[in-house]
N, C-alpha and C positions, 0 to 999 in steps of 0.2 A: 631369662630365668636361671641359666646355667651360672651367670655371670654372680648371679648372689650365693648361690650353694657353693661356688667356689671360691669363695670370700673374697668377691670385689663386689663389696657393699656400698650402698647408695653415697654412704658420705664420703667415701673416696670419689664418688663423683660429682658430690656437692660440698664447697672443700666451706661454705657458710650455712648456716643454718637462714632459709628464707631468700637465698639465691641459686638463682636455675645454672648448672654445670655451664661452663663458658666456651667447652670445646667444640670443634664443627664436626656432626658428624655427616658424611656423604650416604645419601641412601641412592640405590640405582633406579632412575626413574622418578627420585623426587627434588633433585637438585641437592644444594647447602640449607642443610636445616641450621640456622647458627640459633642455636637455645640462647644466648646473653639476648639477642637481636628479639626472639619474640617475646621473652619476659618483659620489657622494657616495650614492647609496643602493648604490654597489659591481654595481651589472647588469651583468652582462659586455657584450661586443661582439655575442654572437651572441644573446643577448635582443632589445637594441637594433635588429639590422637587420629584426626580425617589420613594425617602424615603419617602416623605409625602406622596407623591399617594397611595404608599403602603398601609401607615397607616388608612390612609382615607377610603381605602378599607373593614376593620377591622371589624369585626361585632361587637369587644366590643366597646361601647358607649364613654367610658372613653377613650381609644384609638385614636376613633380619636377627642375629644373634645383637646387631648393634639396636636396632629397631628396642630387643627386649632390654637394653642396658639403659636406655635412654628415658621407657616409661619407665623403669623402677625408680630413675631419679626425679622426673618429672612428680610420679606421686609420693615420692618420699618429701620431696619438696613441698608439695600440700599439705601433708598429714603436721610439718612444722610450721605450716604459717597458723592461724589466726581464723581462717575462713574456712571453717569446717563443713559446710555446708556446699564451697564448692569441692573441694576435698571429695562428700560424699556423690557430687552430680559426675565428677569426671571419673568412679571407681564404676556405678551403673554404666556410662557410657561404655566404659574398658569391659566389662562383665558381656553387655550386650555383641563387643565387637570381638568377645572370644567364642561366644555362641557363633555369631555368623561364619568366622572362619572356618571352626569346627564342622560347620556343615556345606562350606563348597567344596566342589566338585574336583578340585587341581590336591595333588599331597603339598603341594608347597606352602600352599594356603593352609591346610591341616595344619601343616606344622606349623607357623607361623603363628596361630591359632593356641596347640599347646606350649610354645615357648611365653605366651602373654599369659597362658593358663597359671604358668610355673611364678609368673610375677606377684600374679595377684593371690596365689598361697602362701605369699610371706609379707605380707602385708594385712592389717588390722579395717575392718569396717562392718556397717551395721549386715546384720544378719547374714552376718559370714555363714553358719552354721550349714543355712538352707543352703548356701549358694555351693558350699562342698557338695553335697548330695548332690545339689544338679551336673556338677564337674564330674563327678564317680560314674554320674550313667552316662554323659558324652564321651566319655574314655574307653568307657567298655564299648562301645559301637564305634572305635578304629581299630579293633585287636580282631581275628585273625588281619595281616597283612602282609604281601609280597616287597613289601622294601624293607632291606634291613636298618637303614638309617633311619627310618620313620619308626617303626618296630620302635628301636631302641630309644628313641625319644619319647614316644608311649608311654613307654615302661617306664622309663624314669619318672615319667608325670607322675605314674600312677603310684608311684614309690613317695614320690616328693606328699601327695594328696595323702597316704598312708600314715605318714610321719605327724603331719600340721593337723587332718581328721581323728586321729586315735579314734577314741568311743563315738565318733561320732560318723564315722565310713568303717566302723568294724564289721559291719554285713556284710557292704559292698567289697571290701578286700577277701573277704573271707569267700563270698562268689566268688571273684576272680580267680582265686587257689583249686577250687573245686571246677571251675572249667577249664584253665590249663591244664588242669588234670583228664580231662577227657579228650582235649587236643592231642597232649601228648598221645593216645593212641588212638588216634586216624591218623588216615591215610593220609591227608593232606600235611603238604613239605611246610608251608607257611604257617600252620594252623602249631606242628610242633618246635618249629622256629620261636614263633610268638611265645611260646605257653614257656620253653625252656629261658627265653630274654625277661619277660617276666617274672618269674618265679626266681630268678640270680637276683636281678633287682629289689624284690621285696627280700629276699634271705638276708640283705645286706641292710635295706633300712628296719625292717619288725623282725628282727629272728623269735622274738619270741610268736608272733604269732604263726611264722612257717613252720613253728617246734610242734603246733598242735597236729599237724600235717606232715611231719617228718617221714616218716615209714611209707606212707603213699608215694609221696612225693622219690623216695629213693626205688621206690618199684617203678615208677613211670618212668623214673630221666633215661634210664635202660632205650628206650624206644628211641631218643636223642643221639645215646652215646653211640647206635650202632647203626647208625645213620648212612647212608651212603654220600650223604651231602657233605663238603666237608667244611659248610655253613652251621649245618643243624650239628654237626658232631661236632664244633668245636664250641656252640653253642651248650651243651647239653654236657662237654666236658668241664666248663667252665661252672655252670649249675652242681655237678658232682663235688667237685674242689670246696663250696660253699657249704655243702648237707655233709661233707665229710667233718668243715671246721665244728659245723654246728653241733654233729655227734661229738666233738671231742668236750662239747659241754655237758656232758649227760656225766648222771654216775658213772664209777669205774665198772659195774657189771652190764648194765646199758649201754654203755659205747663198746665194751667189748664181743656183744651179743650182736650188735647192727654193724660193728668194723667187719667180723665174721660172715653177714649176711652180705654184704658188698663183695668182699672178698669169694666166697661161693658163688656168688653169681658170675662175678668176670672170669671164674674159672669154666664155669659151665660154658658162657657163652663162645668161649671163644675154643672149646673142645667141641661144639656141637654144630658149629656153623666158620665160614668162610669165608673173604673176599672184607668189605669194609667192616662188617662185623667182626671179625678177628681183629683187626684193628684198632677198634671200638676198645675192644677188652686188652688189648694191649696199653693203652695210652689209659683205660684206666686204672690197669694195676698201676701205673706209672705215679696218677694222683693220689694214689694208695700209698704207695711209698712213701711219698711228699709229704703228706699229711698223717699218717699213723706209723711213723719210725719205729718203737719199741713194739706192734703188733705185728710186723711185717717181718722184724729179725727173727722171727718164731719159724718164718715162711721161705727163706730166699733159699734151698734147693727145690724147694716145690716150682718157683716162680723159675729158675733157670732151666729147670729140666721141660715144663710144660710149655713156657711159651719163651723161651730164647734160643735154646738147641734146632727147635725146628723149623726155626726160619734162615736158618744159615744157607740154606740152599737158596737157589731159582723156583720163583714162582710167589702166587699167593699176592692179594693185592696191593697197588704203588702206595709204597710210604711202610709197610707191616715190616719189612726187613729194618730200614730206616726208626721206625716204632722199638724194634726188638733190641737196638744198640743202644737207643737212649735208657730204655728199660735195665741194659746190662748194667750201663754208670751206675745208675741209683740204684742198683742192690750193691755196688761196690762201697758206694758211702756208706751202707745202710751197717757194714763190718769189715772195715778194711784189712784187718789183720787175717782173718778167717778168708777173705775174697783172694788177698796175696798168695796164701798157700794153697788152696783149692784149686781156682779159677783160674789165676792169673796169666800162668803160662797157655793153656787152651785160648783165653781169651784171647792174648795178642799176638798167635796163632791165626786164630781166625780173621782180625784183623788187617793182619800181613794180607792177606787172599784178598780181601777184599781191594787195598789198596794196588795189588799186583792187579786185578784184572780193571782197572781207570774206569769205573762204573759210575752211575750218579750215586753210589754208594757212600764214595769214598770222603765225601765231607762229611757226610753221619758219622763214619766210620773212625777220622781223627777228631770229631767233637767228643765223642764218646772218650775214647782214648785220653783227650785232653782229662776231661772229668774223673776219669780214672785213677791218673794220676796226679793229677788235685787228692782224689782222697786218700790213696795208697801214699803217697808222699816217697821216702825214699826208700821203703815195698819193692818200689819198680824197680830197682837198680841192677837186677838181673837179665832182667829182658830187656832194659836198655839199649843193649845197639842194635838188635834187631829194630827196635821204633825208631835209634839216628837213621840209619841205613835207609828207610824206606823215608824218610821226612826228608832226607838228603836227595834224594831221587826224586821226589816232586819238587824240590827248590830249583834244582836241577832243569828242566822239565819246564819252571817259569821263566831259568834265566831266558833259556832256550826262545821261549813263545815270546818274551819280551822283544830279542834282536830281530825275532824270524820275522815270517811276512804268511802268516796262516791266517786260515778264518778268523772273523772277529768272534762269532761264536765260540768257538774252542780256544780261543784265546780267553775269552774271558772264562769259560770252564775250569781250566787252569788256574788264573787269577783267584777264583776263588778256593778251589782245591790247597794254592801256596797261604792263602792266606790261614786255613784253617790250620795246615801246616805251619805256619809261623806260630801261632796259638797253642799247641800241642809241645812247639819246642820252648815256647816260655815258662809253660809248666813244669817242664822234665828239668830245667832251670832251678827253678824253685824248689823243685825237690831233691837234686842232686847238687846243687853247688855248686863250687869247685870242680867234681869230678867232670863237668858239662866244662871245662877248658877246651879241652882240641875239638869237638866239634862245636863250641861258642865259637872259635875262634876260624873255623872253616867257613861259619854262616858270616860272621862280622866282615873278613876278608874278601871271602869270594863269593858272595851273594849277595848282599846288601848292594853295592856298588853297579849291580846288572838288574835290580828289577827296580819297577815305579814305587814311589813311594805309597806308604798305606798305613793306614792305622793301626794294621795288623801287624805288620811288620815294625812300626814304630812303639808298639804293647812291647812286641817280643827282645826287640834290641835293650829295651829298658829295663826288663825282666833280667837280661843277661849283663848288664851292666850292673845290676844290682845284687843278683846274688851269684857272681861269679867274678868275683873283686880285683882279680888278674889284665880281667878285660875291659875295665872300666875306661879307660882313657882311649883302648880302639873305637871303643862302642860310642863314647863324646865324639870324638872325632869323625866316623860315618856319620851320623847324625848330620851335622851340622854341614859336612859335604854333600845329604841327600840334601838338607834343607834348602840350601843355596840352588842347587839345581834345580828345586822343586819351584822357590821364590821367582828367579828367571822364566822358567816355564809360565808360569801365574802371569806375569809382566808381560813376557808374547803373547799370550793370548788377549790380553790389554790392548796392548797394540791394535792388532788384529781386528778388535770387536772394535776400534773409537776409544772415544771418554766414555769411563765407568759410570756405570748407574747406579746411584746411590740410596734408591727407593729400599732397598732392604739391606741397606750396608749395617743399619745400626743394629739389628737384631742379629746381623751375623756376626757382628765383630765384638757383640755383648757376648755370645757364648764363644768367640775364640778367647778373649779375656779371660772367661771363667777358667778355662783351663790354666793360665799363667799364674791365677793366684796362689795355686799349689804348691810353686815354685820355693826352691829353700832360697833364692839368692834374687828371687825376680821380685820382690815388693816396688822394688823402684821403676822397674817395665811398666808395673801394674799400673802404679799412682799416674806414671807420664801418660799412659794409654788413654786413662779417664780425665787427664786435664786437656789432651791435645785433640780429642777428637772430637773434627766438626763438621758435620757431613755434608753441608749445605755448601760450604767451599770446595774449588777447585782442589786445593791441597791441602795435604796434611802433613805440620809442619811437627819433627822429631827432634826435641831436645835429649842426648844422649849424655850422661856425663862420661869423658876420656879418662886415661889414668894419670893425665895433667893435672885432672879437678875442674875444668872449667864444660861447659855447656859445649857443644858441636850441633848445628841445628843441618839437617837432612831432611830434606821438601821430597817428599813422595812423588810427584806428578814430573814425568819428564826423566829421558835417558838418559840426561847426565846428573842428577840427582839420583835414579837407581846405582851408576856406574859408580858414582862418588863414594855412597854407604856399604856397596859391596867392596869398593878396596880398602875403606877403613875398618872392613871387615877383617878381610884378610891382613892387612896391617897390624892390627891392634888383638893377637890372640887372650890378652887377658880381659877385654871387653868385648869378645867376643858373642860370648853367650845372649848374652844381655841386647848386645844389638840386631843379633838376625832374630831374637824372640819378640824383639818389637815391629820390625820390620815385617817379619813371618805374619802376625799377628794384622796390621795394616795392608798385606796383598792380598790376606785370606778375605778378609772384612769386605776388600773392596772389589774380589775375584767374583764374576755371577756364572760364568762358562765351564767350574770344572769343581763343584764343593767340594767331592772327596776329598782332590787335591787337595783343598784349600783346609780341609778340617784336617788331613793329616799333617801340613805344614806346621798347624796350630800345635797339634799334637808333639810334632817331632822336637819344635821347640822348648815348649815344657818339660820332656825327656832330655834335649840337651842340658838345660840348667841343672835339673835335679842331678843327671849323673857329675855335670860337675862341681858341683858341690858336694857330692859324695867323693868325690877323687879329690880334694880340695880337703 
């Protein structure tokens, strides 16, 4: 069912009109269904689905998601032949085999159940009408429920059933709004799980009809948002964000009346109460801001002084301080200019604290920061070295963890602290230019060359290569020494593990691709990428063109084939780029032991191009 709302519709699977899809699909437990194989042995439809039921049944996920792609083309395929009459015998079969599943005892089965549900709502047959109605009331008898996965595929049903029933399940939806609504306050953890995944779901497919229920509905999610679960509270945050877009369709005196009643209430709540509840009301001012920018510039000393000053300390519950930093950014976007002279200095005051005492703080602490100045832009430039200074000390701090031999724990705590840090310094890049020379130039020098390669660090190098125009050519050049390293590393572990498996080489090495297309100088990496790759082979054979002009072929598989392309690497600095982006590109695709690695590899690659074509 999923497979057609997300537009892989039937004739992408039936590439004729009156031929059954030719692909095999594997279901577990039921062998090779080859569809060409039973159309030609003439099995009708309702043979056929004994296999789908099966499948349906399946407790892996993916099983029966193929299960539901397979009937929609099977009966898309009836509905264009000719014999409409079997047509209508194998939709009653399907209708009867979504009841039964509906009512067994296993959720897998459930679900299985409502994914053929989701089929046969977009599809045409006699007395559809009734047969919604019967669907409305077996849906509402799997809602309250303890799985979130299943919940959430419920919901969608009952979403999808809202959209395809209009007038004709307008009751039954319209129940449903009014008993989420009394979920929402019990007691029961599943019961407001349910009711706040629901209600996101219809706000998105019928807003108008959750508009007749608005104000209810924004008095109850309250119960969600201050949840101690942080299932139901992100549940019930996400519900907030929807009734917030949805007020911003009302009149201008009406959105401004219910912005106000929202805004009152996470004031209240989070002066009157403690622990995830303050929380609660922290993350929703948060969506508040997000979503009502010109009603909230009215507000941000209220919002700084009530709920940001007072979490500067210890105490108070995990994530509220964490809460209270993300909160700081988005009053700083909300007026930057106003935020700079105000706040700014206080702020990254307190920030410094936070980073001095090595806390699980301190990545909220520079994301925050980051964001800051994003918005402040070059605002910051006063308090600048206080943010180098302390970004310098964590970089510092990774090279450190990189050479040393400490926990892997607190090694990768670090890791990730450097890396937010990387992030924070590519910003303060962008904002200040040029003036970020001597300390661009400290990071390109003496830090790049001592930690692992990362994404983060391959953003931030690129950031610095680009708007700090002095460094362009250090910045090309690290690059391409981490990448070779990184390439190497990739290859050992090759070694190590045997010959590569190739079973998900193509979906990897499609999205390391994507990143290459970007490339100002890489079109030609790109085109060789997509003609030379064949994954069913031992090797992959690389036509590179030299700065002779002629073709250079470089075989992937095998140590003297890597040793060969890495010295015409080094040999060849003006084909440079081009070859370790292809290369990069082919370890990563075919690396399964270390993805980061390998999606940074991809990354750094792209980064080397672009900077040098910009130094170019």
């Amino acid at each position: 069912g999923s497979a057609l709302r997300a537009g892989l519709l039937p004739q992408q699977l039936c590439p004729s009109a009156g031929h059954a899809p030719s692909s095999t699909l594997r279901f577990a437990g039921v062998g090779n269904l080859s569809v060409r194989k039973m159309h030609r042995r003439g099995q009708s439809g309702t043979s056929l689905l004994s296999h789908v039921e099966r499948a349906l049944r399946d407790r892996n996920e993916d099983v029966r998601e193929q299960a539901a792609v397979y009937l929609a083309a099977t009966l898309q395929n009836q509905w264009r032949s000719t014999d409409k009459d079997e047509y209508q015998r194998t939709v009653l079969a399907a209708i009867a085999m979504v009841h039964r599943l509906l009512d067994a005892p296993e959720v897998a089965e459930k679900a299985g159940g409502v994914r053929c549900l989701n089929v046969l709502l977009d599809i045409e047959f006699d007395d559809k009408a009734t047969n919604l109605l019967r669907f409305g009331n077996k849906l509402r008898r799997l809602l309250p429920h303890t799985d979130d996965k299943f919940i959430d595929e419920v919901s969608r049903a009952v979403a999808h059933l809202a959209v395809v029933g209009r007038t004709i399940v307008k009751e039954t939806i319209e129940h449903e709004i009014r008993r989420s609504l009394t979920w929402l306050n019990e007691d029961r953890p599943e019961g407001r799980r349910s009711a706040a995944v629901l209600l996101a779901r219809l706000c998105e497919a019928v807003p108008t009809t959750i508009s007749r229920s608005l104000e209810p509905i924004l008095d109850g999610v309250w119960s969600a948002v201050t949840d101690g679960s942080p299932r139901i509270q992100g549940a019930g945050l996400s519900l907030l964000r929807l009734l917030l877009s949805a007020v911003g369709e009302r009149a201008p005196a009406e959105r401004g009346r219910l912005y106000a009643q929202v805004y009152a209430q996470a004031r209240k709540v989070h002066k009157s109460s403690s622990g995830s509840s303050q929380l609660g009301a922290i993350l929703s001012m948060c969506e508040l801001v997000d979503g009502t920018r010109s009603f909230m510039r009215t507000h941000i000393d209220e919002v700084y002084t009530e709920m940001v000053l007072p979490h500067r300390s210890s105490g108070g519950a995990r994530g509220t301080r964490e809460a209270a930093l993300a909160l700081l950014a988005k009053l700083a976007a909300l007026n930057p200019s106003d935020f700079a002279v105000r706040f700014m200095s206080d702020t990254v005051k307190h920030i410094a604290d936070v980073l001095r005492k090595k806390s699980d703080e301190r990545v909220a602490a520079l994301h925050a920061l980051a964001s800051i100045t994003a918005s402040c832009g070059a605002r910051i430039e006063k308090v600048a070295p206080t943010i180098i200074e302390h970004i310098q000390s964590l970089l510092r701090d990774a090279s450190s963890a990189a050479s040393g031999s400490g926990s892997s724990r607190k090694a990768r705590a670090v890791a990730v602290a450097a890396d937010a840090a990387f992030l924070c310094f590519g910003e303060l890049c962008a904002a200040l230019g040029e003036r970020m020379a001597a300390p661009g130039k400290v990071l390109v020098t003496d830090t790049m060359p001592h930690v692992a390669l990362t994404e983060a660090l391959v953003a931030t190098a690129d950031a610095v290569g680009t708007h700090v125009k002095s460094l362009r050519a250090s910045v090309n050049d690290n690059l391409l020494q981490s990448l070779e390293t990184a390439i190497k590393s990739l290859e050992l572990v090759q070694e190590d593990d045997g010959a590569p498996d190739h079973s998900d080489a193509a979906a990897s090495m499609s999205a390391q691709g994507d990143l290459l297309i970007s490339d100002h100088d890489g079109a030609e990496c790109h085109d060789l990428w997509h003609d030379e790759r064949e994954l069913g082979h031992a090797h992959h054979d690389v036509s590179l063109e030299t700065s002779e002009g002629g073709p250079r072929p470089y075989g992937a598989a095998g140590a003297d084939a890597s040793d060969e392309h890495m010295d015409a690497v080094s040999a060849q600095p003006a084909m440079r780029k081009k070859s370790v982006a292809a290369w990069a590109t082919i370890a990563s695709g075919r690396n399964r032991s270390n993805r980061d690695l390998s999606h940074a590899a991809a990354a750094a690659a792209s980064a080397a191009s672009r900077e040098a074509a910009l130094a170019d």
